[in-house]
RORO-174059 format. One record per residue (C-alpha): x, z, y; residue in one letter. Coordinates in steps of 0.25 Angstrom, whole numbers, plus 5000, padded with zeros to 4 digits. Last residue first. Layout:
<atoms>
c1; c3; c2; rest
X; Z; Y; A $
...
</atoms>
This chain:
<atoms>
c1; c3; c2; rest
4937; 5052; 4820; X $
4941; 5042; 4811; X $
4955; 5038; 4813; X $
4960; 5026; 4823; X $
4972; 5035; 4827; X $
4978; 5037; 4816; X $
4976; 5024; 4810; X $
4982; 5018; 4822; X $
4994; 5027; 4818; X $
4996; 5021; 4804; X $
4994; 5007; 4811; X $
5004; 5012; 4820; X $
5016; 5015; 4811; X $
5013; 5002; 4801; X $
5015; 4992; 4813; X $
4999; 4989; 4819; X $
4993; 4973; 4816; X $
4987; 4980; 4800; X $
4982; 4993; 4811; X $
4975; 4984; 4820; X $
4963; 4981; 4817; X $
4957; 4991; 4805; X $
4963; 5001; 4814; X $
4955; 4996; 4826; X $
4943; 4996; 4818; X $
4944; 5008; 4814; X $
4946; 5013; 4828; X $
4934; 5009; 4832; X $
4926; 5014; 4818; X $
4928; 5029; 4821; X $
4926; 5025; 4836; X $
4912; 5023; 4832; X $
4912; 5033; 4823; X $
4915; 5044; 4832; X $
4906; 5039; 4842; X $
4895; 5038; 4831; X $
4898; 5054; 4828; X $
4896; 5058; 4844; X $
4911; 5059; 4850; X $
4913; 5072; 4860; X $
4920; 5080; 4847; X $
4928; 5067; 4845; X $
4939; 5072; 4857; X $
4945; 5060; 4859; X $
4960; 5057; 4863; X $
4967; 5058; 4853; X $
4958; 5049; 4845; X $
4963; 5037; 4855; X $
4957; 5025; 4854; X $
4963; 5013; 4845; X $
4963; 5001; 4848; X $
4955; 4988; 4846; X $
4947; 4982; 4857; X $
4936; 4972; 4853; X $
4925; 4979; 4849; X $
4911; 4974; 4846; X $
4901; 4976; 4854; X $
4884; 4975; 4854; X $
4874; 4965; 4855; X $
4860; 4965; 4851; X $
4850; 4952; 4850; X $
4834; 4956; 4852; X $
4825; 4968; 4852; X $
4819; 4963; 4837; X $
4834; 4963; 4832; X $
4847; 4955; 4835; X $
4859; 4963; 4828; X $
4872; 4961; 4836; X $
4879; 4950; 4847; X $
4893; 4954; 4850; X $
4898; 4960; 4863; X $
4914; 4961; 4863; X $
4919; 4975; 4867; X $
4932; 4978; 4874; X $
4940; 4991; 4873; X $
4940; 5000; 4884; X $
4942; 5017; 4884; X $
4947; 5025; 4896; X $
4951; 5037; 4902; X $
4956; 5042; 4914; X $
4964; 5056; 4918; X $
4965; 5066; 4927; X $
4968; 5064; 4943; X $
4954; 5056; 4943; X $
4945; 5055; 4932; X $
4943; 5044; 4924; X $
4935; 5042; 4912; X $
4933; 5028; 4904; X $
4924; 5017; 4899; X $
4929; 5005; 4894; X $
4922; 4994; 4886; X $
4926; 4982; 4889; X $
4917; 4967; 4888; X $
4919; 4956; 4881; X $
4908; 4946; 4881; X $
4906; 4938; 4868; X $
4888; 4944; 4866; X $
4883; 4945; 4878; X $
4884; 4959; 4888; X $
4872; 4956; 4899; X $
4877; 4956; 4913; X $
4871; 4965; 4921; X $
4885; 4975; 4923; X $
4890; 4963; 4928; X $
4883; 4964; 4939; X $
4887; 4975; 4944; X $
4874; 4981; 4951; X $
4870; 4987; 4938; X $
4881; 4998; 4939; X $
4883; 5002; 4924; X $
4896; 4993; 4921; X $
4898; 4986; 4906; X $
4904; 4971; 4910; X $
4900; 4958; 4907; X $
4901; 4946; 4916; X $
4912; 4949; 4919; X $
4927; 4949; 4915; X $
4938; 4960; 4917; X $
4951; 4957; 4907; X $
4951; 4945; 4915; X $
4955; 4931; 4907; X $
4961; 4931; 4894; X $
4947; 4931; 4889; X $
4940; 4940; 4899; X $
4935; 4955; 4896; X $
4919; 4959; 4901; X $
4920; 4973; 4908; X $
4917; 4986; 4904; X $
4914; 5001; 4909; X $
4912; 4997; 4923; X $
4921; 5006; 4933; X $
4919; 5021; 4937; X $
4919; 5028; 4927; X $
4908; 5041; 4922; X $
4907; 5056; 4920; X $
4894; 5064; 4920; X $
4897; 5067; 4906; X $
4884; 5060; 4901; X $
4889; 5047; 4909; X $
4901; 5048; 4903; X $
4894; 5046; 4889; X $
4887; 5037; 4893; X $
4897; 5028; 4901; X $
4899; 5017; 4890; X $
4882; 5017; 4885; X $
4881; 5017; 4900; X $
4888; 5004; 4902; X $
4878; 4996; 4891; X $
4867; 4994; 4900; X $
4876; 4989; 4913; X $
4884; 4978; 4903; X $
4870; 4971; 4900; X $
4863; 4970; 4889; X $
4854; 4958; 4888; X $
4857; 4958; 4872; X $
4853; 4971; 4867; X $
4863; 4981; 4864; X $
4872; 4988; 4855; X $
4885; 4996; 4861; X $
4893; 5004; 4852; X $
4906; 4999; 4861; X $
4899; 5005; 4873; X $
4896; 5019; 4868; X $
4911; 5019; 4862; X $
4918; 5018; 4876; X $
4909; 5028; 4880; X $
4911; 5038; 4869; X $
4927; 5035; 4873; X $
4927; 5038; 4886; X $
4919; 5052; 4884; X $
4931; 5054; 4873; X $
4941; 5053; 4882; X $
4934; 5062; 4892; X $
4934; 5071; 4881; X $
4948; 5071; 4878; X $
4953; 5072; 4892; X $
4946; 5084; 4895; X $
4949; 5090; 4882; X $
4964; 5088; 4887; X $
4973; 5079; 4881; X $
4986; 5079; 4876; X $
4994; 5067; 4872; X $
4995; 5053; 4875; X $
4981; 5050; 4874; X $
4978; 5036; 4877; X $
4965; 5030; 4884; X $
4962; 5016; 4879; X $
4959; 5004; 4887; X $
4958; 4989; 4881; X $
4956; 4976; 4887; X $
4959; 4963; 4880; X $
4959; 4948; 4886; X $
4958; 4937; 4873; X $
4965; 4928; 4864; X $
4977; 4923; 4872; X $
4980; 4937; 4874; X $
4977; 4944; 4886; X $
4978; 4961; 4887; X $
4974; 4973; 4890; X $
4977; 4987; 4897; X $
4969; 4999; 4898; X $
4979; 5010; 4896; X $
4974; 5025; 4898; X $
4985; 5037; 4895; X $
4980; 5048; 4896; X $
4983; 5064; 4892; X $
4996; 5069; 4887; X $
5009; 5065; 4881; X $
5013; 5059; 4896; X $
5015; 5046; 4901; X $
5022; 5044; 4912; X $
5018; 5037; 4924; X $
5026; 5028; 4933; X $
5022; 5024; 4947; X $
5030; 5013; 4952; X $
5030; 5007; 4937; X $
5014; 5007; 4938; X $
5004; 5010; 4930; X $
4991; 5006; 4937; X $
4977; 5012; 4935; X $
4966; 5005; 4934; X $
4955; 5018; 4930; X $
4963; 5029; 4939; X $
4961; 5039; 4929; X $
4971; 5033; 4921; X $
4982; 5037; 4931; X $
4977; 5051; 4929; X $
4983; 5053; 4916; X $
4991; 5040; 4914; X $
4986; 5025; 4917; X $
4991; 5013; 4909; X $
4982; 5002; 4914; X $
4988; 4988; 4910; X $
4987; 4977; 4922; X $
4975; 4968; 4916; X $
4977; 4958; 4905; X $
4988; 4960; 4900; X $
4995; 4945; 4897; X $
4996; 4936; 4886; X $
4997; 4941; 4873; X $
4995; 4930; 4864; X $
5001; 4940; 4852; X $
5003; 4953; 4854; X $
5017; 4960; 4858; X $
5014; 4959; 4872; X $
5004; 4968; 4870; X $
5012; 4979; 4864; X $
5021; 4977; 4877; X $
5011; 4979; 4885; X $
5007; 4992; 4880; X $
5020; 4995; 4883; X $
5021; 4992; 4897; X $
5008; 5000; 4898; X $
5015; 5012; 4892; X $
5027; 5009; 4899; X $
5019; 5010; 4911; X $
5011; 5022; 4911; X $
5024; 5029; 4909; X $
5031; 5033; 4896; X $
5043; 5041; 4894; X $
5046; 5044; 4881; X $
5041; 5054; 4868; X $
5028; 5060; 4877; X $
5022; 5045; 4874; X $
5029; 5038; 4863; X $
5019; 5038; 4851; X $
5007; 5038; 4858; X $
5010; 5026; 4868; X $
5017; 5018; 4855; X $
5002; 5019; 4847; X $
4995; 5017; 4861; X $
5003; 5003; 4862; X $
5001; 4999; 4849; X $
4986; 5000; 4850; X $
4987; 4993; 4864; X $
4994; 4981; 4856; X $
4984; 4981; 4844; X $
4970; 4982; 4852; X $
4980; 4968; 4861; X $
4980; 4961; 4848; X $
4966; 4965; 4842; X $
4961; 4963; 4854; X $
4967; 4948; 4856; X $
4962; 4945; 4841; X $
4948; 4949; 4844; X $
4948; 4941; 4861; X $
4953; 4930; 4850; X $
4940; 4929; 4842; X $
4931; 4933; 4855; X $
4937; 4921; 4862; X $
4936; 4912; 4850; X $
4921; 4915; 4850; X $
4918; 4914; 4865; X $
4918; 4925; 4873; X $
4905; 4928; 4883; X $
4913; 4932; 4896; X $
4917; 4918; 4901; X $
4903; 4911; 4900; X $
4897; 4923; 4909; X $
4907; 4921; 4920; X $
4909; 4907; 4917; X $
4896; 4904; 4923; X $
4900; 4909; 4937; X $
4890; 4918; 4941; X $
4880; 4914; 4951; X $
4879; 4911; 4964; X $
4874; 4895; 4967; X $
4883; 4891; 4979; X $
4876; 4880; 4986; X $
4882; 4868; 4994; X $
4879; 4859; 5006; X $
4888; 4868; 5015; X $
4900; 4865; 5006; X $
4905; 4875; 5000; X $
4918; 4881; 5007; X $
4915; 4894; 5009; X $
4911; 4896; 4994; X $
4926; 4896; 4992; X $
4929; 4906; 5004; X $
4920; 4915; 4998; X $
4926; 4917; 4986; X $
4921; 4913; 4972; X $
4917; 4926; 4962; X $
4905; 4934; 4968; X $
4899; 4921; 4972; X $
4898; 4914; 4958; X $
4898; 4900; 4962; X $
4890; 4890; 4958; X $
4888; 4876; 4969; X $
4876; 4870; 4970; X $
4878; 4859; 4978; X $
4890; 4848; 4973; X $
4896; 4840; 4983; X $
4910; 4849; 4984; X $
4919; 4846; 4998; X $
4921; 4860; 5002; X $
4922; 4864; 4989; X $
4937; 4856; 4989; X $
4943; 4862; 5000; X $
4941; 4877; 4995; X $
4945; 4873; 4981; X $
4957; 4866; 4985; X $
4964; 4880; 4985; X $
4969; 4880; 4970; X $
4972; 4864; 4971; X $
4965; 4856; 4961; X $
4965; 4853; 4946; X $
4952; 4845; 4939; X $
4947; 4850; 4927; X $
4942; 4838; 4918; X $
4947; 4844; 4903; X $
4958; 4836; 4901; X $
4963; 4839; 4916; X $
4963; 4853; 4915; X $
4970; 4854; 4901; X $
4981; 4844; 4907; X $
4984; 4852; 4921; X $
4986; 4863; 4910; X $
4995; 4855; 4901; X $
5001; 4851; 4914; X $
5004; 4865; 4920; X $
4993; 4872; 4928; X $
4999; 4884; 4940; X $
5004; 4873; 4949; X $
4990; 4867; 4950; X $
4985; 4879; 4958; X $
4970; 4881; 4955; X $
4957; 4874; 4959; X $
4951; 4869; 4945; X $
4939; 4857; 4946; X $
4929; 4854; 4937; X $
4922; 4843; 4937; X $
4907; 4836; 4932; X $
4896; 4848; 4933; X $
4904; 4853; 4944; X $
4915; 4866; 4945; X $
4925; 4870; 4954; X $
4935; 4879; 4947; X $
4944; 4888; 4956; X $
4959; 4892; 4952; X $
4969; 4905; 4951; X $
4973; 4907; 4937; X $
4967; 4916; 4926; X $
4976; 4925; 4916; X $
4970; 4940; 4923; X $
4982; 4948; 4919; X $
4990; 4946; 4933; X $
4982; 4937; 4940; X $
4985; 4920; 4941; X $
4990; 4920; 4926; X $
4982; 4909; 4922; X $
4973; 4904; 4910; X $
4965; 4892; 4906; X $
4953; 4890; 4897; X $
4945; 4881; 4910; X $
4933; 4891; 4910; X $
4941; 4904; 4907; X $
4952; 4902; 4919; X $
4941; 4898; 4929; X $
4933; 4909; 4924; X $
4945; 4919; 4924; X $
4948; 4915; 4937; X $
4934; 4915; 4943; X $
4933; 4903; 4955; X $
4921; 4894; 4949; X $
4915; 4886; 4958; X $
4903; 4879; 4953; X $
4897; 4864; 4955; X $
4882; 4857; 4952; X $
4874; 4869; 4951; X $
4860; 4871; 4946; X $
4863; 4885; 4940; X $
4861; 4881; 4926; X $
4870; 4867; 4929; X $
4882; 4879; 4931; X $
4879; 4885; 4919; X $
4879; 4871; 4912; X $
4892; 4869; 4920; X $
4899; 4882; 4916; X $
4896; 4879; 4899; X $
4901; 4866; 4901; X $
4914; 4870; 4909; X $
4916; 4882; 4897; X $
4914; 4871; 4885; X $
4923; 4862; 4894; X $
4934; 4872; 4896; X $
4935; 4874; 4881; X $
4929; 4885; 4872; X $
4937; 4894; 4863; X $
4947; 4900; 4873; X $
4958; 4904; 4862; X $
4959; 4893; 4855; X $
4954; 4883; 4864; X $
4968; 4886; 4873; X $
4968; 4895; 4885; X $
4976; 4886; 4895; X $
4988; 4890; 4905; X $
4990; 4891; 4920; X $
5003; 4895; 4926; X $
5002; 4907; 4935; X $
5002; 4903; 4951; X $
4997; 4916; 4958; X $
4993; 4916; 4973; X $
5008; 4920; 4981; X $
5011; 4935; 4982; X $
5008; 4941; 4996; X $
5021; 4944; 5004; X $
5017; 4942; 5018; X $
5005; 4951; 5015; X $
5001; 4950; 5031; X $
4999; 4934; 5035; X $
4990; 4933; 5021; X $
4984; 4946; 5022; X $
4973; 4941; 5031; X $
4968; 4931; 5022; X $
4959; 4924; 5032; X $
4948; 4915; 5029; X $
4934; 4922; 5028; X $
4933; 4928; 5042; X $
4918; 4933; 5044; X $
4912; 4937; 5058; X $
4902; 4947; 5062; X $
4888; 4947; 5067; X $
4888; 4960; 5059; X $
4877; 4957; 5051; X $
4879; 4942; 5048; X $
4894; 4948; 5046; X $
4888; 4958; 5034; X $
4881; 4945; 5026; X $
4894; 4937; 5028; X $
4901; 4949; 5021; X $
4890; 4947; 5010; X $
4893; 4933; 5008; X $
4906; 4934; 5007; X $
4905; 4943; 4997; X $
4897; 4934; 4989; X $
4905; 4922; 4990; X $
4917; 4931; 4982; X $
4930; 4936; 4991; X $
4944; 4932; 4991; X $
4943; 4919; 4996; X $
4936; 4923; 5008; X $
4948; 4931; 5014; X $
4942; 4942; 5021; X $
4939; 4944; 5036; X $
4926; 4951; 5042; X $
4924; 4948; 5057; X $
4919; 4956; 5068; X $
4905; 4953; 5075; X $
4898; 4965; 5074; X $
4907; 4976; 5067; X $
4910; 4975; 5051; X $
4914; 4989; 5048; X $
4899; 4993; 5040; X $
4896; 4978; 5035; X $
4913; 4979; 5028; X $
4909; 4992; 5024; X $
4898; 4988; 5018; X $
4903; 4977; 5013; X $
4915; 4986; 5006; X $
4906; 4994; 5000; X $
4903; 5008; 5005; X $
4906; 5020; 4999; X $
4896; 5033; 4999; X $
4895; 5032; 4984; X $
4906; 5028; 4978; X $
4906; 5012; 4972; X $
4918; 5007; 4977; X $
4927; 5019; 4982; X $
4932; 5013; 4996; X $
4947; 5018; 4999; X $
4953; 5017; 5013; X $
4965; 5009; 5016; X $
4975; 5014; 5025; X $
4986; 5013; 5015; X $
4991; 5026; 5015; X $
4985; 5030; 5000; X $
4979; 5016; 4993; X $
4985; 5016; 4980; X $
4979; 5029; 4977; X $
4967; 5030; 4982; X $
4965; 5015; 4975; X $
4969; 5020; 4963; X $
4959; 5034; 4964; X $
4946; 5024; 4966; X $
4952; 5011; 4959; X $
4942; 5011; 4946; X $
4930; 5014; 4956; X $
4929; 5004; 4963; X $
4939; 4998; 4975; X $
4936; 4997; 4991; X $
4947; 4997; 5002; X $
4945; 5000; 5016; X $
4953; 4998; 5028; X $
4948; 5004; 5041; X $
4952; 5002; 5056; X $
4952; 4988; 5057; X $
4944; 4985; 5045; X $
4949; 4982; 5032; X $
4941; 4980; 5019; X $
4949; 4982; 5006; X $
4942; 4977; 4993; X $
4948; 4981; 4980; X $
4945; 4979; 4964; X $
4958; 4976; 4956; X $
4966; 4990; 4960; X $
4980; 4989; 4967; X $
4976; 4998; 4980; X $
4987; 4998; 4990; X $
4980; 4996; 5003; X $
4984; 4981; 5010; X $
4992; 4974; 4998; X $
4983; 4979; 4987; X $
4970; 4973; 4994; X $
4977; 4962; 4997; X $
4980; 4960; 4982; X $
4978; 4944; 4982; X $
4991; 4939; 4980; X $
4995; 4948; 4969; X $
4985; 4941; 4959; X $
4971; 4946; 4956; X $
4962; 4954; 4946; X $
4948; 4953; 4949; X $
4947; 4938; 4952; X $
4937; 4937; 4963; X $
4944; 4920; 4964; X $
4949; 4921; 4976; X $
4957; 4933; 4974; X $
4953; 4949; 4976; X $
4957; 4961; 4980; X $
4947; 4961; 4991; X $
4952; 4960; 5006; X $
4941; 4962; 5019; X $
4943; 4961; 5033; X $
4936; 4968; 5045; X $
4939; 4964; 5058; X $
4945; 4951; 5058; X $
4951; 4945; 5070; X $
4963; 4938; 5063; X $
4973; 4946; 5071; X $
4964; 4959; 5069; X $
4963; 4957; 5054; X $
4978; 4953; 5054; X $
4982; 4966; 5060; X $
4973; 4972; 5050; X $
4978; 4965; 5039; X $
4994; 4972; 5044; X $
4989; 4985; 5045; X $
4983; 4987; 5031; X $
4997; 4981; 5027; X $
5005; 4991; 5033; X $
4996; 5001; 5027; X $
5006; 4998; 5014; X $
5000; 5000; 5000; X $
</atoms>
């Protein structure tokens, strides 16, 4: 962090006549995850977390995060004049409403429109209409201040062969175009990474763990066009698009180029392509808001999909197995920091076949570190690991079969009765949601409760979703599908169908203590059909053991027993014959009845 900085925007805001101006942590294309060059946010407060939108105001800087990032985002941003907004907390406004509140009559708003969704924009038009005020959409004000801002990323583009895809670009095209025909239109912009990535079976490595590349798609019944930097294609790629119809064209061309388009109806998911795209339509034009189709298309696994995503489970449940074996046998012998233990989880991955790349930055949180529920471990701030209490890792992999995400709390030594039965709670609602059966039309909001049940009984609860849809070696955070309980997120709507992946991962924190949690991945299957119509309920795909030091079983009912009874059966019957003799006669250990 450096108030320098906070200085330096505001000199910028006053030169460029902008009263209040706004920076997301965000790119052009609402990526979640993004590359180095857009971390404003980072640069001006401190705060390194994946969710963030400062508002800065002569006088006041603001900087609004949700509820994982609360005592992170204390932390990081000591000193650098940027005040913390808890998303979410009763008595805290949004960032529009704060915007409407410090907006005054005939000043202007600033933000770089390329960085924020159509439907933002429209609302910060609907609060200047109020306030008579002006709105300045072209400006990157830190371009002339962070005078050593990394570059846009240029990673070499590669292609997702049949074999591990299991439908062709075509297949997908057709499939986009009959949705597209359904909503009347006649052309679609499509600016999602990982849909781009998943529609044309290509991959990147434009953001760290996320292997997509920096592109547009413009869409007509007859021609598709890609808007990416032709540097990053070699000529097997360059090949591969021109077979199949796609034309190639500068990254920026895009902006010129809708200018001049003759179709009418025009698809666009507002709350994904930016403003300043939309700016450009012609006159004559009409966006059609909705989803982009291969939101849904995406999420709903094809058959060779789900056979790999198998195998890439079985390799990465095998790795981080490994790594809890070496973690248990070492810690309290050596010296171990948060690190090594996440440079040696790595490691173990490394060793699988078709690994490719982790696939977020591995969490390896200490104690009260894992109370922080995206913790960093950092070189700069070493952690050693001692024979007692926490250690929480969620970490996970790609592999040219599939994208994995695992959690599991590890006991390194002693453990209060506290910490047991918090463990324990964690774990009762980990095995609710896996147990699930329901009726199709179920959606991710109904099912929530039967993950925070058991929390909910002890007056405890967390402050994030308790699942989220997985990509195929794409994000390790994909929608449609997710379990939340807020009914406004829409994605908590959204029925669960059989070939979505989806986490399941509850978990406690308390501050200055210690945190906890349980994810493994669950793949919805279809079940019985009876007179009330087609069930569907869960099968597991994560396989690794969960610590039986760590549970206190008088807290487990008799089927909570046997469910995890059978659990870790199944992950002895899987991994032990791929284990060395030594571990597999400790797995069995560890994986006994209870």
């Amino acid at each position: 962090m450096n108030a320098t900085h906070l200085q330096l925007l505001r000199q910028q805001m006053h030169d460029n006549g902008i009263d209040v101006y706004v920076i997301p942590l965000s790119d052009y294309h609402m990526s979640e995850y993004v590359g180095d060059h857009f971390k404003g946010v980072e640069w001006i407060s401190g705060f390194s977390g994946t969710n963030a939108t400062l508002v800065v105001t002569g006088e006041e800087a603001g900087m609004w995060t949700d509820g994982r990032y609360f005592i992170q985002a204390r932390q990081q941003m000591e000193g650098s004049g940027v005040k913390l907004f808890e998303m979410g907390e009763e008595g805290v406004p949004t960032v529009e409403a704060f915007i409407e509140s410090h907006l005054s009559e005939g000043q202007t708003l600033g933000y770089d429109g390329r960085l924020f969704a159509m439907s933002w924009d429209q609302d910060m038009m609907d609060i200047a209409e109020k306030k008579s005020a002006k709105i300045e959409i072209e400006k990157d004000l830190l371009e002339a201040i962070w005078t050593d801002r990394p570059a846009l990323p240029a990673e070499k583009v590669w292609i997702l062969s049949q074999e591990y895809a299991g439908r062709t670009m075509e297949e997908k095209i057709s499939d986009v175009r009959r949705k597209m025909e359904e909503e009347g239109c006649d052309g679609h912009i499509l600016t999602s990474l990982y849909d781009i990535a998943w529609l044309l079976n290509l991959r990147g490595n434009d953001i760290p763990c996320v292997p997509v590349f920096l592109s547009y798609i413009y869409l007509t019944m007859d021609q598709i066009t890609l808007y990416a930097n032709e540097a990053v294609f070699d000529d097997e790629v360059k090949a591969y698009l021109a077979e199949h119809g796609v034309t190639l064209r500068p990254y920026e061309a895009i902006y010129d180029d809708l200018a001049g388009i003759r179709e009418e109806k025009i698809l666009a998911d507002v709350q994904v392509v930016n403003a300043a795209l939309c700016s450009q339509l012609p006159a004559e034009a009409t966006v059609i808001e909705a989803d982009n189709p291969t939101n849904f298309l995406k999420s709903v696994k094809n058959e060779t999909e789900i056979l790999n995503t198998r195998k890439a489970h079985i390799r990465d449940g095998l790795a981080v197995t490994r790594f809890i074996y070496w973690l248990k046998h070492h810690v309290g012998k050596e010296t171990i920091t948060e690190m090594d233990a996440a440079d040696r989880l790595l490691a173990f991955r490394k060793e699988q076949e078709h690994f490719l790349d982790i696939s977020f930055d591995t969490i390896s949180a200490y104690g009260e570190n894992a109370a922080l529920m995206h913790y960093e471990p950092g070189r700069d701030h070493e952690v050693e690991l001692q024979a007692k209490g926490f250690l929480l890792v969620d970490s996970g992999g790609h592999y040219l079969e599939g994208t994995t995400d695992i959690t599991r709390t590890i006991a390194l030594g002693e453990l209060s009765d506290w910490e047991k039965e918090a463990f324990t709670l964690v774990l009762r609602s980990h095995l609710r949601l896996l147990a699930a059966h329901f009726p199709k039309g179920t959606a991710g909001v109904n099912l929530d409760i039967l993950a925070r049940g058991p929390l909910w009984d002890r007056g405890l609860d967390y402050r994030c979703g308790t699942g989220h849809g997985v990509g195929h070696i794409l994000n390790v955070h994909e929608g449609p599908n997710a379990f939340r309980w807020r009914v406004e997120n829409a994605e908590a709507r959204t029925h669960i169908v059989p070939g979505q992946i989806t986490t399941d991962e509850p978990g406690l924190y308390f501050e200055g203590e210690f945190g906890i949690r349980t994810e493994s991945e669950l793949l919805c299957v279809e079940d019985e059909k009876t007179e009330y119509g087609q069930f569907y309920k869960f099968d597991n795909l994560t396989f690794c053991p969960i610590d039986l030091d760590a549970i206190d079983p008088t807290i487990l009912t008799q089927y909570e027993k046997m469910q995890l009874n059978a659990y870790h059966a199944d992950c002895y019957e899987t991994l032990a014959p791929l284990l060395p003799e030594e571990e597999a006669l400790w797995l069995k250990e560890v994986t006994r009845p209870i």
